[in-house]
C-alpha positions, 0 to 999 in steps of 0.5 A, a space after each residue: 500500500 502506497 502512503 500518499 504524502 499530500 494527504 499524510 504531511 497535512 495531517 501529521 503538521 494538524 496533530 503536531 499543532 494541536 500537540 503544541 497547542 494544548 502545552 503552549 496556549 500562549 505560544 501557539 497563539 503568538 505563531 498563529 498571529 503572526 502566520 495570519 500576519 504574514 499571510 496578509 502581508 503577502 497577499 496584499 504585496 501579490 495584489 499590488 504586483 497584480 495591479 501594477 502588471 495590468 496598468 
C-alpha cells in the first residue's frame, strides 16, 4: 500500500499543532498571529504586483 504524502504531511503538521497547542496556549497563539500576519502581508504585496502588471 502506497502512503500518499499530500494527504499524510497535512495531517501529521494538524496533530503536531494541536500537540503544541494544548502545552503552549500562549505560544501557539503568538505563531498563529503572526502566520495570519504574514499571510496578509503577502497577499496584499501579490495584489499590488497584480495591479501594477495590468496598468
Amino acid at each position: 500500500m502506497l502512503v500518499r504524502p499530500r494527504k499524510v504531511l497535512p495531517t501529521v503538521l494538524t496533530i503536531c499543532v494541536l500537540l503544541y497547542a494544548m502545552n503552549d496556549p500562549e505560544g501557539a497563539a503568538t505563531v498563529v498571529k503572526a502566520a495570519v500576519h504574514l499571510l496578509m502581508s503577502a497577499s496584499e504585496s501579490f495584489t499590488r504586483f497584480v495591479q501594477t502588471m495590468s496598468n
